[in-house]
C-alpha positions as CSV (number, residue, x, y, z in Angstrom):
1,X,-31.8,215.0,17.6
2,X,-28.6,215.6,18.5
3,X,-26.0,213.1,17.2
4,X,-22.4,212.3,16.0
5,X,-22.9,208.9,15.2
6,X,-23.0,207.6,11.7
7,X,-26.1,207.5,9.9
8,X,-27.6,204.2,8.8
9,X,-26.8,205.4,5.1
10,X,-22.8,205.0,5.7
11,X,-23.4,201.1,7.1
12,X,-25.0,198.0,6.5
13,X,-27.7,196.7,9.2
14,X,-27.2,193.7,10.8
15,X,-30.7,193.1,12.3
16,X,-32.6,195.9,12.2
17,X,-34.2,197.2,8.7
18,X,-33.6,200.6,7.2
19,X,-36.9,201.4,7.8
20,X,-36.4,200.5,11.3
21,X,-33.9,202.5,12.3
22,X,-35.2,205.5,10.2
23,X,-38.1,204.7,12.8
24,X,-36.4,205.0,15.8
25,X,-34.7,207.9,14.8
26,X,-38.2,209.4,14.5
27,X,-39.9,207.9,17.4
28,X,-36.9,206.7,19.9
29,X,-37.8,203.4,20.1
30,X,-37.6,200.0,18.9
31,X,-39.5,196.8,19.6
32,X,-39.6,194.1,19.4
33,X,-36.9,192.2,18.7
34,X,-35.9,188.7,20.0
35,X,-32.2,187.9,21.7
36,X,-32.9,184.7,22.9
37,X,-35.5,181.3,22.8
38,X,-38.2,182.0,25.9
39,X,-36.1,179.2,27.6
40,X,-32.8,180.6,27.5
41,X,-34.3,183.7,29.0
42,X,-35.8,181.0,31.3
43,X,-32.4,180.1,32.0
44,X,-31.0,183.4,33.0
45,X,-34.2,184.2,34.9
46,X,-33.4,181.3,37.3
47,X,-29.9,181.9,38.0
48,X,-31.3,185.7,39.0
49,X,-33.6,184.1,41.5
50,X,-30.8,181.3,42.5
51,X,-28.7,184.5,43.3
52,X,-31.7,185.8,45.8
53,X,-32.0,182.6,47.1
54,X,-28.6,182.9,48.3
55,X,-29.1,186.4,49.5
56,X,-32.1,185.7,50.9
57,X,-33.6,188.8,49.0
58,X,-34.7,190.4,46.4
59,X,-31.8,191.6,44.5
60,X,-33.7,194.9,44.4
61,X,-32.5,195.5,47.6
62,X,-28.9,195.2,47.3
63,X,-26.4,196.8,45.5
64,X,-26.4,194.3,42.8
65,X,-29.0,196.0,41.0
66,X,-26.6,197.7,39.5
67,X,-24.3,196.8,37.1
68,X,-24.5,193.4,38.1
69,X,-22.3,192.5,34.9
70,X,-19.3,193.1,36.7
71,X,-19.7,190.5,39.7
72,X,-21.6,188.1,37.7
73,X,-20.9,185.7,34.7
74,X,-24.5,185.6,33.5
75,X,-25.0,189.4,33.4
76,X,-21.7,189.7,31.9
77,X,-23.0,187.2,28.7
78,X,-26.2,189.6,28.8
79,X,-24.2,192.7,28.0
80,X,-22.6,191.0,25.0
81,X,-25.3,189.0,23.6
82,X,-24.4,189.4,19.6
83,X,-28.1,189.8,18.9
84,X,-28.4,192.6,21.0
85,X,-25.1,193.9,20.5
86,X,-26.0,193.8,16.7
87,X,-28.9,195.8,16.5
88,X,-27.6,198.4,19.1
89,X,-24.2,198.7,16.0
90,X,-27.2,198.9,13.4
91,X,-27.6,202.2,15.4
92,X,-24.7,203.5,17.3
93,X,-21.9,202.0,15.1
94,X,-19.7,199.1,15.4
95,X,-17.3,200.3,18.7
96,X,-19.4,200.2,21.6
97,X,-18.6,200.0,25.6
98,X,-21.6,198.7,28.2
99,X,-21.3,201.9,30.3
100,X,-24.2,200.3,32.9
101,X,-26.5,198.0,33.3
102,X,-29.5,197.5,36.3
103,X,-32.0,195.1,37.0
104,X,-35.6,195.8,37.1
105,X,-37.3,193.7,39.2
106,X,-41.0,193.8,40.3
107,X,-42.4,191.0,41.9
108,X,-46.2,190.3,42.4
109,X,-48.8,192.3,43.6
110,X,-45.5,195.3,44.0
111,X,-46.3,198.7,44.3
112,X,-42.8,200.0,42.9
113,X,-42.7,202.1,40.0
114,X,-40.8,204.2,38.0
115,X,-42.0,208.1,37.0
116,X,-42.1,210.0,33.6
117,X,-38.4,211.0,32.9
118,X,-35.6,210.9,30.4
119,X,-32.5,208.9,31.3
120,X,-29.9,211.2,30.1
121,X,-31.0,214.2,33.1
122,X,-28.5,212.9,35.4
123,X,-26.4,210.4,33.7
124,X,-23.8,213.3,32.4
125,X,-22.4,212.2,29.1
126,X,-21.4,214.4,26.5
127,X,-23.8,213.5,23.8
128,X,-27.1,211.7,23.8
129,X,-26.1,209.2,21.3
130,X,-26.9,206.6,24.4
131,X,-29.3,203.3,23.6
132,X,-30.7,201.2,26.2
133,X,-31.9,197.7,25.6
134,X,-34.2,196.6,27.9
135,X,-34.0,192.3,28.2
136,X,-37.2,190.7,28.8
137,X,-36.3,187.5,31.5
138,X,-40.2,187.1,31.6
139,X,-43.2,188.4,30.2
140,X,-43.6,192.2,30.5
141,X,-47.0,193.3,29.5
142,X,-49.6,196.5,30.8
143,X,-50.8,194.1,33.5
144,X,-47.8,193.7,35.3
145,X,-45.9,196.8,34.8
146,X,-44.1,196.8,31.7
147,X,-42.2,200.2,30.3
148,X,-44.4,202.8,28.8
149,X,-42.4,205.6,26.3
150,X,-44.1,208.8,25.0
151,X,-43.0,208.5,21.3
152,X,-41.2,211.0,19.6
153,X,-39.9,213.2,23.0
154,X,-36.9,212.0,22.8
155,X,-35.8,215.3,20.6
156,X,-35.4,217.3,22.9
157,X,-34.0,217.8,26.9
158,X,-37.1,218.6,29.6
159,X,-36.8,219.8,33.0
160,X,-37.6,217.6,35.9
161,X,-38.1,217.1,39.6
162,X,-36.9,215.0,42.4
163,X,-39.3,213.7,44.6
164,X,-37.1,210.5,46.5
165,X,-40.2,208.9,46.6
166,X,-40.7,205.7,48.5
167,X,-41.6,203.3,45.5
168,X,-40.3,205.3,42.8
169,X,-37.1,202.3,41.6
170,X,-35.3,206.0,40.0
171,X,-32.2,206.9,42.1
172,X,-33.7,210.3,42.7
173,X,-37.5,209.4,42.2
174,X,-36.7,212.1,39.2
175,X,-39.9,213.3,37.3
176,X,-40.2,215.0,34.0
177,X,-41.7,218.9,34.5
178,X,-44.1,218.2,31.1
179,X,-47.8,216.8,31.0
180,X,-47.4,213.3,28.9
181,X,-50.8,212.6,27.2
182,X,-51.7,209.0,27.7
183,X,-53.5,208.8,24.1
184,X,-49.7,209.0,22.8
185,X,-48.1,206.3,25.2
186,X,-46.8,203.1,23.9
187,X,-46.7,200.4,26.0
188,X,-43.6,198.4,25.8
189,X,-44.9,194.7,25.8
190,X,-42.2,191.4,25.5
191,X,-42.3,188.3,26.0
192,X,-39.4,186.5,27.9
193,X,-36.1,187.0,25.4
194,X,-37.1,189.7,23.4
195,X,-35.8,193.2,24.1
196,X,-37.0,196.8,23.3
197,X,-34.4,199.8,22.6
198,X,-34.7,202.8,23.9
199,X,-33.3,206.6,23.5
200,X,-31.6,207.9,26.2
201,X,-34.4,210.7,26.1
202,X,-37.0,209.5,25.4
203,X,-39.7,210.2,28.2
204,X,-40.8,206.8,29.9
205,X,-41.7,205.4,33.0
206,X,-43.8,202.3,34.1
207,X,-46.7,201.5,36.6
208,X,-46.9,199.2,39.5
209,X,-47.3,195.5,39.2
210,X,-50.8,194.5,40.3
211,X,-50.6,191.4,39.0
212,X,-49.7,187.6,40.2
213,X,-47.2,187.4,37.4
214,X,-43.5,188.5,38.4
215,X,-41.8,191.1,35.9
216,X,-38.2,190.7,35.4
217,X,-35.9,192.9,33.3
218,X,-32.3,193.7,32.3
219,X,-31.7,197.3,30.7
220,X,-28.0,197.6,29.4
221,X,-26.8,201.0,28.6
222,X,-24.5,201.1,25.0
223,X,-22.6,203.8,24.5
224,X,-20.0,204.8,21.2
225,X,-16.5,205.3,22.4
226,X,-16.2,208.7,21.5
227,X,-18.6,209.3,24.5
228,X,-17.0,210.4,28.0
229,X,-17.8,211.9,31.2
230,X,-18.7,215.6,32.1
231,X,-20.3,215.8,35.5
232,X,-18.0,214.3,37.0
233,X,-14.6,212.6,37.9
234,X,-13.2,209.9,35.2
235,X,-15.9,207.3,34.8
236,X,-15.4,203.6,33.6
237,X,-17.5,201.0,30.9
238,X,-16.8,198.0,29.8
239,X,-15.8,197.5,26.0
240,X,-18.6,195.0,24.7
241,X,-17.4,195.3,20.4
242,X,-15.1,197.0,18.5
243,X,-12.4,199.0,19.4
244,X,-11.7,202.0,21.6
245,X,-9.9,204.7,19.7
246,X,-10.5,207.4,22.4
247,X,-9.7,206.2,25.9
248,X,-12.0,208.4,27.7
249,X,-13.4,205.9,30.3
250,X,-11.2,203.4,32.3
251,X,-11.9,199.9,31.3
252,X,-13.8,198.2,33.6
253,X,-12.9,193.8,34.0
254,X,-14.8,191.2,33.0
255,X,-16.4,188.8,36.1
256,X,-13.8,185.3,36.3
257,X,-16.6,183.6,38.3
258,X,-20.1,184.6,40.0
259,X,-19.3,186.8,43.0
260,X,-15.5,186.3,42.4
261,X,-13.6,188.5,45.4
262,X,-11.8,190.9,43.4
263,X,-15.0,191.0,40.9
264,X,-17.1,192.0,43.9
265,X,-14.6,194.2,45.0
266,X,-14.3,196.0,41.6
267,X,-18.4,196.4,41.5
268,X,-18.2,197.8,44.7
269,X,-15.7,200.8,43.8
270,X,-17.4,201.2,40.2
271,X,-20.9,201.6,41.7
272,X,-20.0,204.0,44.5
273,X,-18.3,206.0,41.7
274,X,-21.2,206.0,39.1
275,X,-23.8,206.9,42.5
276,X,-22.0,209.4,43.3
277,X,-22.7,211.4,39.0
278,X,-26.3,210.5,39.5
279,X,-26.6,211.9,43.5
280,X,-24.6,214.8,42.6
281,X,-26.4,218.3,44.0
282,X,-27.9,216.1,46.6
283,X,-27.3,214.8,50.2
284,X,-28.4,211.3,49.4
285,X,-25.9,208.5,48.2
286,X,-22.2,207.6,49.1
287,X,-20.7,210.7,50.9
């Protein structure tokens, strides 16, 4: 696996064993490990759904899907929870910057899904020293949809696909060119305020939601400073610990108040930005 980080032996851990990150450095993965009491998450789950009241929709139909930590308070505590934030140093080191984060929603008896693919294909940063942590706001189990990672694939880059497909939640409905066998899959089960981590390649996906029970989850994407943008114009983050020594992302503000104008305004330009690296080569997205 490619990396410039520091290895575990240079640090102490904070969370995570030795063992454990010797583990995901083998496998890609992590889980799990708990952030929050089930009612906290409860708590952040409810001002989600307060915030689709108020839209009168699913926030997976709006634009707020996407880094939603930039218009709103709650996501913006998410991003920097210190339990989170501790075991993603364990691994990447102590200067990190939230370079995005999305909500993945699927409510009951939802036929969305996600394909078999690697996250770093279109993402277009310089090194795949990338971890997402993916925040369980309820329970996410095999019957309603949870994530699913093929262990150990995150060593190398694969070629994919895009298919736009209808119910595909991926921007391009991208699929990995590769067979995954199924007897290798790990399903990716948490209850509400535990979170998984995840390698930026690692191959993963998840299945529809079949079930009465709604699925709701928060993946933030860490990133080390020394990190920056190469498919694309200057790109932004947010700096979540530590300090940034490099300056190769603008620094993106912190929301005063849910839906604040100038937050909202901000999200807006950061997202069309950040669409516009993972449409690129296509003729879908902002123009």
């Amino acid at each position: 696996m490619e990396t410039i980080s520091p290895t575990s032996t240079e640090r102490p851990t904070k969370v995570l064993t030795r063992e454990q990150v010797e583990a995901y450095a083998r496998d890609g993965f992590h889980f799990p490990v708990r952030a929050m009491s089930a009612e906290e998450a409860g708590r952040y789950r409810g001002k989600l759904e307060s915030l689709e009241q108020q839209l009168g929709q699913s926030v997976m139909k709006t634009n707020l899907r996407n880094k939603p930590h930039l218009a709103l308070t709650w996501a913006d505590e998410l991003v920097r929870h210190p339990k989170v934030l501790d075991a993603v140093e364990d691994i990447l080191g102590p200067n990190l910057l939230c370079w995005s984060s999305s909500l993945f929603v699927k409510d009951a008896r939802d036929a969305s899904y996600i394909s078999w693919h690697q996250d770093s294909t279109y993402w277009g940063l310089s090194h795949p020293d990338v971890i997402t942590a993916w925040i369980a706001l309820s329970p996410s189990t095999r019957a309603n949809g949870c994530m699913r990672v093929d262990p150990g694939t995150h060593l190398n880059q694969l070629p994919h696909k895009d298919t736009f497909a209808a119910n595909n939640l991926l921007t391009r409905g991208q699929e990995v060119e590769a067979e995954v066998d199924e007897k290798r899959v790990v399903d990716i089960e948490l209850e509400p305020g535990e979170f998984s981590l995840h390698h930026v390649r690692i191959v993963h996906g998840s299945e529809p939601n079949p079930s009465d029970i709604r699925r709701v989850g928060f993946a933030v994407r860490y990133i080390p400073t020394y990190l920056r943008q190469i498919a694309g114009p200057r790109d932004s983050a947010m700096l979540v610990r530590g300090v940034d020594d490099y300056h190769h992302f603008d620094m993106e503000p912190r929301p005063k108040a849910d839906m604040d104008p100038e937050a909202v305004a901000a999200h807006a330009q950061v997202t069309d930005a950040a669409a516009r690296i993972l449409y690129r080569g296509t003729d879908k997205g902002p123009k």
